[in-house]
C-alpha positions, 0 to 999 in steps of 0.5 A: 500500500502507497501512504503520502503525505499530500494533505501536509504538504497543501497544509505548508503551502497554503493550498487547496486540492484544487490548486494543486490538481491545476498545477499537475495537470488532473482533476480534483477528484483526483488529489481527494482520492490520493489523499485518502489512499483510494488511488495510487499514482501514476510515477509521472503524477508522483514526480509531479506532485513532488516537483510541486511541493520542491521536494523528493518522491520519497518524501511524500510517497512511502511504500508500507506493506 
């Protein structure tokens, strides 16, 4: 199972799903369901996301078994 750290992330940069769905190109369904673990990411979303926030995949991304 993927976990992140989505939600956190919007928190430091004051943003709303919408904001960031906008920025990396999906809709904003899709960041809510990111956000509650109903959806894994594509690597290229993943990278996106985290080009986003300036940080790496793995700090928004961990992988739990």
């Amino acid at each position: 199972m993927i976990k992140n750290r989505i939600k956190e992330y919007r928190a430091r940069f004051d943003m709303k799903q919408e904001d960031l769905a906008a920025k990396v190109g999906v809709r904003r369904e899709t960041i809510g369901n990111l956000e509650k673990g109903k959806y894994n990411p594509s690597l290229v979303l993943a990278w996106n996301i985290a080009k986003t926030f300036h940080v790496t995949i793995e700090e928004i991304f961990t992988v739990e078994e």
